[in-house]
PAMI-966649 format. One record per residue (C-alpha): x, y, z; residue in one letter. Coordinates in steps of 0.1 Angstrom, whole numbers, plus 5000, padded with zeros to 4 digits. Layout:
XYZA
...
//
This chain:
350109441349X
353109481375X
356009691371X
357809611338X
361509741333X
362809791303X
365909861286X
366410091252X
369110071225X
370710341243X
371010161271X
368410431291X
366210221318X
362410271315X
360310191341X
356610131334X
354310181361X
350809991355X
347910271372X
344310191370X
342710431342X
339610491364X
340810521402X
343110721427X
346710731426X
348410841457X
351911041456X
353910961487X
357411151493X
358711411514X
359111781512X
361111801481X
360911451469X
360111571434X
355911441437X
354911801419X
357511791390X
356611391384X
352511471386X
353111761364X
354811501339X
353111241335X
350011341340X
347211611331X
347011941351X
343211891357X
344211511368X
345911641403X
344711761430X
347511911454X
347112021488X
349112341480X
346912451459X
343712361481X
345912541508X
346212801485X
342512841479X
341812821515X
344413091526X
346013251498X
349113091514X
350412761503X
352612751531X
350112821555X
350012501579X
347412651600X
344412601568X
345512251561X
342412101578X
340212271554X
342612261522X
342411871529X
338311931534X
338512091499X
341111821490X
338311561499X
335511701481X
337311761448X
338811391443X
335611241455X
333811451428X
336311281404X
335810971415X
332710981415X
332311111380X
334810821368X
337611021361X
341810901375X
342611161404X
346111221417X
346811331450X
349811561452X
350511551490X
353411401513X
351111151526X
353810991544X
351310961578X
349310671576X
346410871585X
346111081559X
346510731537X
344010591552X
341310901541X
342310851510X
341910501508X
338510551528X
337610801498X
338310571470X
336210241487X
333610501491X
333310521454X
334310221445X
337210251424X
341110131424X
343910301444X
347710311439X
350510431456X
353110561437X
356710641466X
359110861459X
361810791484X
364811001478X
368011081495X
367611311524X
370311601512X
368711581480X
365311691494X
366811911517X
369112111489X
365712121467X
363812331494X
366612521502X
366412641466X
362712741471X
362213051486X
358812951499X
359512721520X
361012881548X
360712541576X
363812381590X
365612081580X
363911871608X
360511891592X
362411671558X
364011471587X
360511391604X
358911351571X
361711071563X
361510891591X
357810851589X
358210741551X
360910431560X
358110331587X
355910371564X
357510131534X
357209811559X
353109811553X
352610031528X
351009711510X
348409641535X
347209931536X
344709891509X
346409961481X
345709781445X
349709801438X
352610011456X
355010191437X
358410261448X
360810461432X
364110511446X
367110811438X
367010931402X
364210621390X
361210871390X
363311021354X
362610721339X
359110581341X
356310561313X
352910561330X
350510301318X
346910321320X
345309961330X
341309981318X
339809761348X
339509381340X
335709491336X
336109731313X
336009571275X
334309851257X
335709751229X
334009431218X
331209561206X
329509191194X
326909161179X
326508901212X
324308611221X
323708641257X
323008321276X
320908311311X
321508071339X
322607701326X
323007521361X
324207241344X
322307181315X
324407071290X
322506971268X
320007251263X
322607481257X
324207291229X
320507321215X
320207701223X
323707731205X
322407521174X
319407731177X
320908061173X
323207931147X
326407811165X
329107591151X
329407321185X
332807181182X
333606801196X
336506641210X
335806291208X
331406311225X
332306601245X
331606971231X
334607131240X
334307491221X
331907651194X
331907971173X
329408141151X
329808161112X
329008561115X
331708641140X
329208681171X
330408641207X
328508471233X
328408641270X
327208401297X
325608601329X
326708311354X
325608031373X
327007771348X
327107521379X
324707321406X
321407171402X
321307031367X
322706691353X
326306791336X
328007111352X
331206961341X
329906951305X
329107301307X
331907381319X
334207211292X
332407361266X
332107761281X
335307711288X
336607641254X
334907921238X
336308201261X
340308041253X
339408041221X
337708441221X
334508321211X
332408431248X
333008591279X
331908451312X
331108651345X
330908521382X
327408361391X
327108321426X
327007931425X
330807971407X
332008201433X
330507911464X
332107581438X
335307821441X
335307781481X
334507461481X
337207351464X
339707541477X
338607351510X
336707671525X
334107541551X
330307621533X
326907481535X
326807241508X
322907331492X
321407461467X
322907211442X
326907231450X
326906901462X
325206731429X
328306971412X
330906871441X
329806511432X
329906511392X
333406671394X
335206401415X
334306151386X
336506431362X
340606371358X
342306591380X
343906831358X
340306891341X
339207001381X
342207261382X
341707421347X
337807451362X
338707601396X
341107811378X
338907911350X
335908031375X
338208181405X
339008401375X
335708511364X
335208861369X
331909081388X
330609231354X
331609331322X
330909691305X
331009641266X
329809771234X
331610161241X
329710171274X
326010071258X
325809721277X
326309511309X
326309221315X
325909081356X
324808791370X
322208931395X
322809291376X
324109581383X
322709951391X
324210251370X
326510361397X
328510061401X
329310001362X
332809961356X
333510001393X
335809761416X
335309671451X
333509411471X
330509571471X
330209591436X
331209211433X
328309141459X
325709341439X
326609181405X
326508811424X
323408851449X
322109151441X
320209421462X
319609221492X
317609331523X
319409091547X
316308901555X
314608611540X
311308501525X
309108231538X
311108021518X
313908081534X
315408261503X
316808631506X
314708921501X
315709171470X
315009491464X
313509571429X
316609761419X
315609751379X
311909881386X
314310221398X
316810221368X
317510461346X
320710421329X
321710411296X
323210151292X
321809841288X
321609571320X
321409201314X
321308941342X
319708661355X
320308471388X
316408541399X
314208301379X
311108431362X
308708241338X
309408461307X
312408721301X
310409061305X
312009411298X
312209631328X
313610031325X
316409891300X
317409601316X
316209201313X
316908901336X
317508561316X
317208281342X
313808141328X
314307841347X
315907601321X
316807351355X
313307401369X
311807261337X
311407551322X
313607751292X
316907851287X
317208161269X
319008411249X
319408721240X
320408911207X
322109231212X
321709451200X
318809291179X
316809271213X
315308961204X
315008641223X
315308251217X
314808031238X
314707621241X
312707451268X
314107241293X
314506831286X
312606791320X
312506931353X
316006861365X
315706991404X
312907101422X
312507461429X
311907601464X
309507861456X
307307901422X
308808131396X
306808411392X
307408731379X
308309021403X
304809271404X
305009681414X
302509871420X
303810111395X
304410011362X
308310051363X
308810241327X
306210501334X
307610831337X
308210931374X
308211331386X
311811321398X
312911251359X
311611611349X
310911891376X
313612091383X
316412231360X
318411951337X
320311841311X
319411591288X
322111431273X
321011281240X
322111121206X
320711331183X
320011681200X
323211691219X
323211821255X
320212001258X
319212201293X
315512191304X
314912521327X
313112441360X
310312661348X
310012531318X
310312171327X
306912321350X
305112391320X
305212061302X
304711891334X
301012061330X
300312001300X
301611601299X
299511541333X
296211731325X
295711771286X
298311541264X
296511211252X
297210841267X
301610921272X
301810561258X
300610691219X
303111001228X
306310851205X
307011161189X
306211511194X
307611711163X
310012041165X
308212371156X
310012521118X
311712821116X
310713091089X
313313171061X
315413411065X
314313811061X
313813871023X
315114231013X
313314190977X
310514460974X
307214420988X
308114071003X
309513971037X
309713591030X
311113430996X
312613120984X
315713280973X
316813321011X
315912911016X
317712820987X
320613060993X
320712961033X
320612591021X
323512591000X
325812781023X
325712491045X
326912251018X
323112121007X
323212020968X
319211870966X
316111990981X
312511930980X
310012180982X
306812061001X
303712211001X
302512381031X
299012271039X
296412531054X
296512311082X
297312181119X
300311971123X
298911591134X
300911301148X
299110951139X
299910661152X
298410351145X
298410031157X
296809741129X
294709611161X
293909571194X
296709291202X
299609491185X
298209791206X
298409561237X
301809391229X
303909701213X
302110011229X
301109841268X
297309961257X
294709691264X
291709921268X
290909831233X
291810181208X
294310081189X
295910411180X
295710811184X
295911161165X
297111411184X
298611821183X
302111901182X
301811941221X
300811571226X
296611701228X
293811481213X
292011701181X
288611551186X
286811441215X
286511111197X
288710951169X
287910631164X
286310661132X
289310881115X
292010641132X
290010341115X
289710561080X
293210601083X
293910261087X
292110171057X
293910401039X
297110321049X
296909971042X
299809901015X
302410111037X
301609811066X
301809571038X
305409681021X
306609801053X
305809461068X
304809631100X
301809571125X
302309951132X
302810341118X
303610661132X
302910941104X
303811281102X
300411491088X
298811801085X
295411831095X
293012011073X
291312241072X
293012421103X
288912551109X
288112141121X
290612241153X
290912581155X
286812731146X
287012951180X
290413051178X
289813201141X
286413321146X
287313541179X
291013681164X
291213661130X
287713711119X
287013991141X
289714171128X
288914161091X
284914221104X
286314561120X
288214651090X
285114601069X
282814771094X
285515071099X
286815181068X
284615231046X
282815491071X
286815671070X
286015721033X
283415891035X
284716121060X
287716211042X
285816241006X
283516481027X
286616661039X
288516701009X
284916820994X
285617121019X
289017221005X
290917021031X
294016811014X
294016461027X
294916300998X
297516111020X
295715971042X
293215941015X
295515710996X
296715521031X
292815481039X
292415331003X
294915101009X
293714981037X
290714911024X
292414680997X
294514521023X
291614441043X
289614291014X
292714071011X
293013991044X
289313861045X
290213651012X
293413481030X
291313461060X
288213251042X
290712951031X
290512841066X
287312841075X
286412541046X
283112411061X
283012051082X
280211901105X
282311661131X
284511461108X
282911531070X
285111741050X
288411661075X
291311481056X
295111451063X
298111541044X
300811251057X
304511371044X
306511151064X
306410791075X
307810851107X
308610481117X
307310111115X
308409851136X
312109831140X
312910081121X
313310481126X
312410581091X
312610971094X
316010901104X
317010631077X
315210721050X
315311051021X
312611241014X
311811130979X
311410740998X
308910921017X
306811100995X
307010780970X
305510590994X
303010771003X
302210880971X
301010510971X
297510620992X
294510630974X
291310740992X
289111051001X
290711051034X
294411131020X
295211491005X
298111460989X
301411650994X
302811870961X
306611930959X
309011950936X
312811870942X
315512150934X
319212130919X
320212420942X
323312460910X
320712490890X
319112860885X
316812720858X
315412500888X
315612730918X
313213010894X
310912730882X
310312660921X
309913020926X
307313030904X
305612700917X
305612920950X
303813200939X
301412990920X
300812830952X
300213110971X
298313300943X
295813040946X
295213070984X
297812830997X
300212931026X
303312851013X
306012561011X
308512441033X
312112371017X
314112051032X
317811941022X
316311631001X
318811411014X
319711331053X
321811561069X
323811641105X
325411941119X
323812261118X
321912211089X
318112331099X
315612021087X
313212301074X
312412631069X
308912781058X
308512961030X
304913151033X
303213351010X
302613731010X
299213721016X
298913471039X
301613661059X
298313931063X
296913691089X
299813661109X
301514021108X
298014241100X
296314371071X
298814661064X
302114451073X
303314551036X
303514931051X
305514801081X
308514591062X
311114771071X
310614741109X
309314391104X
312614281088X
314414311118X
312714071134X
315513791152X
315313451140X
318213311164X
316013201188X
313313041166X
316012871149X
317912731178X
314712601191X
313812391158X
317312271160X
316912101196X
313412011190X
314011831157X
316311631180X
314911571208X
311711411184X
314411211170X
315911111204X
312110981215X
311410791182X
314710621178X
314410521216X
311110401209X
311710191180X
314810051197X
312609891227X
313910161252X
312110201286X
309010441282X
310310681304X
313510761280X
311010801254X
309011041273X
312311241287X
312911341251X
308911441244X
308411631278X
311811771267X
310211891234X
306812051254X
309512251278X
311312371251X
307912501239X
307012701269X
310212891256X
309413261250X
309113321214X
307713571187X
304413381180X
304613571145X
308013381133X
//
């Protein structure tokens, strides 16, 4: 957009000045010129950067002269941080020297972004009266003088300079302009699709009208030529380039691509074969190979006019486009993360040719660097340009030039359904120079690579916000993923550790359902279910239904076809075949109704004594063996003693009680040890289906769905979950639960755990625990019941804060899983959840 001047009903001129919404804008004026009162304006404080206020910094004088090297220094490194981060800086400096232009300029190529100048050229007296009014600056008229006459040179070549568009206002014109941000012509965030994105065509006419029948297209005809086409669902096609060269019918191609983007129905980027039709027939001098002369030849038998539209339509085609809010790219050769919505030629070069080396192959073809084997952006990076024999997913991006002129397909993709169609090529229309093959690493490209985790980060996310992984921390979980957690491809889902209820002031307890259901519908719950708490070890399973889905969907080809593992990614059992192969027995009709060839499940393991024998044996049984052994000896002694006359009936009484305690400690203690030799006696408790193919069910899905389902298992294997669901309005409901709990806990069990019943955001926790008094023996002591009043101060903030993130970061690695992201993004979020882990923590909570 240029300058657009307008006049109001009043009469009042306004002046719109069009400024690139990502880029630099440089303020050029003299001393007094009015640049601080005009940035201050129009735009936001944190927008510009002036070098007063560097000078400022610098020498706590803004007037100091002698600091402006280093308040320019500072000047430097504060707009190139902006730039780089993608944010419009505004430099607040005279400027009027071509040098310090040219820095500027220098700054913004660097980073690959737009740069305006916008001039304030005002009278000289004017300027001159304005910093006699300011006390501060104390320099004589000839400095405004100097500063003038190197402005007026200045206006002469101000435009060849290197700026995008040149500004001038003139007298009083600055009091009447509107400032308009211009998104870059590569910037449409906002269609958002669906799309159907189309690889390479080099002139194959004819197999994209298929591959538009194919994927459901409407082709529309003018006379036998296909001249547009839209989809009955509203989808938009994107085209990645190289429309031209090789094949039988670029101008078909053409006619029809161009149609649809006049008529709003695809957008077209820049192949380099456009970009080299482009020179050729604007009557540039270039090597005609590769194709452009079958192109050159098949256009000269076109009308005229049709050859203009064409070399206007492609001279227009822009490097890249960023769409759907940022999630997607689209490049002909593709694009690495830094250079998305950027401008400048080597941006342009990267998104025709790619990462090029500067030498060439024994075929005479340019080497490449494997930029996509080293990306790690979010967004999503489609391309072709490089054919391949099948369209392969590499670290979140995909290249679509299967070769369609080489005689092999032309192909498609859904976004975001991430799935591909393709139609195979008529015949083999040109020969290729070398052999497509796919590109080979010796490092499997999605894999998780140190420099992702070590060190302190923050790990921006969907569903766990911005979370920051401690350097020490991040060292912990980097242990335990590289020398205990089971094959990382399994490792989908690690699951958040629960928070305990909050501190119960009722007598003789320190954990209730009261506080769960109070807690619950302060933050707005209605519903919630009330799950029992298995005497158990939380268990991931995930299973594929056989070796091929392991292969395709998992990358495991060493024949297991799924995993059980710990809450910190470890296997349970040296060997679980058998139990994996049980469990896919048993969870046949969830792979039937589910229509999936795999399941993650969320499960307790029990009894806790098939993983934990040693652990319970050495610290809980020893304790409850000492009791035994000491106490009824301190009986004795004090029934002797009070036999003497001495009065110890307190400690008597205290002794007593002890004595009960630990006799109830050794009954809480015994439900774990539940006898098992290898794998007899071991079942699982599943209360969640965590997610099937193409689908994140713990995030779509209630409760109830869940516990309906798998209320649908029927074998020895399966121990299924209780629970109840609770009208929180209801009191009649919330006491009936109560009573379920103590029931529950009378009889041995630990506890439940109380979840809103429907799906919830914000700060709503996804659980808390609920356990039982005695059980609470185990875990606070024998005598904890004489301790509640110091135990009830016990801080929860922590605990809870951590189940928060966790519960996030679980959802973060499952959704990306499901959603076909790169491996590494999965395992950012998992390793995220082990670091979290290493956090320090009362055990006891």
């Amino acid at each position: 957009m240029s300058d657009l001047v307008e006049r109001g009903e009043t009469g009042a001129v306004t002046r719109r000045l069009g400024l690139p919404a990502m880029g630099l804008v440089v303020l050029v004026g003299v001393s007094g010129s009015g640049k601080s009162t005009f940035a201050r304006t129009h735009f936001k404080p944190t927008e510009v950067v002036s070098s007063d206020f560097c000078r400022g910094l610098v020498a706590d004088d803004e007037n100091d002269q002698s600091a402006t090297p280093d308040a320019f220094d500072v000047l430097s490194y504060i707009v190139g941080t902006r730039l780089r981060r993608g944010l419009l800086t505004v430099v607040d400096a005279t400027n009027v020297q071509r040098s310090a232009r040219e820095s500027l300029i220098a700054l913004a190529r660097s980073h690959d972004v737009l740069v305006d100048a916008i001039v304030l050229d005002v009278p000289e007296q004017v300027a001159q009266e304005r910093n006699r009014q300011r006390p501060d600056r104390d320099f004589g008229p000839h400095v405004v003088a100097r500063q003038l006459r190197d402005l007026h040179r200045s206006l002469r070549r101000l435009g060849k300079e290197g700026f995008r568009r040149v500004h001038v206002l003139r007298g009083e014109e600055s009091l009447g302009v509107e400032i308009v941000r211009e998104p870059a012509w590569t910037d449409r965030r906002d269609l958002s699709g669906p799309f159907d994105i189309i690889g390479d065509v080099h002139g194959c006419a004819s197999e994209l009208r298929s591959l538009l029948s194919r994927l459901g297209w409407t082709i529309e005809y003018d006379g036998e030529r296909a001249v547009g086409a839209r989809h009955p669902e509203g989808r938009l096609a994107a085209f990645v380039g190289d429309l031209v060269d090789r094949g039988p019918d670029s101008p078909g191609v053409l006619r029809l691509v161009m149609g649809m983007v006049a008529a709003g129905t695809a957008v077209c980027v820049s192949g380099n074969h456009e970009a080299k039709l482009v020179r050729a027939l604007q009557g540039a001098r270039v090597t005609v190979s590769h194709g452009l002369a079958e192109s050159l030849q098949q256009l000269e038998a076109e009308p005229e006019d049709f050859r203009a539209e064409a070399l206007t339509f492609m001279s227009g085609l822009v490097s890249h486009y960023v769409l759907d809010e940022g999630r997607l790219v689209v490049a002909h050769a593709g694009l690495k993360e830094s250079y998305h919505g950027r401008a400048s030629g080597r941006v342009r070069a990267f998104a025709l040719y790619g990462d090029t080396s500067g030498e060439t192959d024994e075929y005479g073809l340019p080497v490449r660097y494997p930029w996509a084997q080293e990306y790690r952006g979010r967004a999503t990076v489609v391309y072709g340009h490089t054919p391949v024999p099948r369209a392969e997913w590499v670290n979140n991006t995909i290249c679509l030039d299967t070769g369609a002129v080489f005689g092999g397909e032309l192909t498609a993709l859904r976004y975001p359904e991430r799935e591909l169609v393709s139609v195979p090529a008529e015949r083999e229309w040109y020969a290729p120079v070398r052999p497509l093959a796919t590109s080979t690493t010796d490092r499997e490209p999605a894999v998780l690579r140190i420099e992702d985790v070590v060190g302190t980060r923050w790990l921006e996310t969907t569903h766990a916000g911005r979370v920051k992984i401690p350097e020490e921390n991040a060292a912990a979980a980097l242990e335990v993923m590289s020398r205990f957690a089971v094959d990382p491809r399994w490792l989908i889902y690690l699951p958040p550790t629960m928070s305990p209820v909050a501190t119960s002031r009722r007598d003789g307890y320190l954990e209730h359902p009261e506080q769960a259901f109070e807690e619950y519908a302060g933050w707005g719950v209605t519903r919630v279910v009330c799950e029992e708490k298995h005497m158990g070890s939380r268990a991931i399973a995930v299973l594929a239904r056989d070796g091929e889905t392991a292969e395709r969907r998992f990358g495991v080809g060493d024949g297991s076809t799924g995993a059980l593992y710990t809450r910190t990614g470890r296997a349970f059992f040296a060997e679980t075949g058998a139990l994996l192969d049980r469990l896919r027995v048993a969870a046949a009709p969830l792979f039937e109704s589910l229509e999936t060839d795999w399941l993650a499940l969320d499960c307790e393991l029990l009894p806790w004594s098939a993983k934990a024998m040693d652990l319970i044996t050495a610290q809980y049984a020893s304790v409850g063996a000492a009791a035994r052994e000491a106490l009824p000896a301190a009986v004795d002694v004090l029934t002797a003693a009070a036999a003497r006359g001495l009065d110890v009936s307190a400690l008597a009484a205290r002794t007593e009680r002890r004595r009960e305690n630990a006799a109830a400690f050794r009954d809480a203690y015994a439900h774990y040890v539940s006898p098992t030799d290898g794998l007899d006696g071991v079942t699982l408790a599943p209360f969640q289906i965590l997610a099937a193919e193409g689908r994140a069910l713990a995030l779509t899905q209630s409760h109830a769905w869940h516990l309906a389902e798998l209320a649908r298992l029927e074998d020895d294997l399966i121990t299924p979950t209780r629970h109840r669901f609770v009208d929180l309005s209801s009191a009649q409901e919330r006491e009936a639960a109560t009573q379920w709990w103590l029931d529950l806990t009378a009889g041995g069990g630990e506890g439940m755990v109380v979840k809103p019943a429907h799906l919830t955001e914000g700060n709503v926790l996804p659980g808390l625990k609920v356990r039982g008094r005695e059980y609470l023996r185990i875990i606070y002591g024998p005598d904890y019941l004489d301790s509640l009043e110091v135990l009830r101060d016990r801080n929860l903030g922590r605990k809870r804060n951590l189940a928060r993130r966790e519960h996030g970061l679980g959802l973060e690695s499952l959704s990306a899983f499901v959603g076909r992201e790169p491996l590494w993004r999965v395992h950012q979020a998992a390793f995220a959840v082990l670091a979290l882990e290493s956090e320090p923590v009362d055990p006891r909570l």
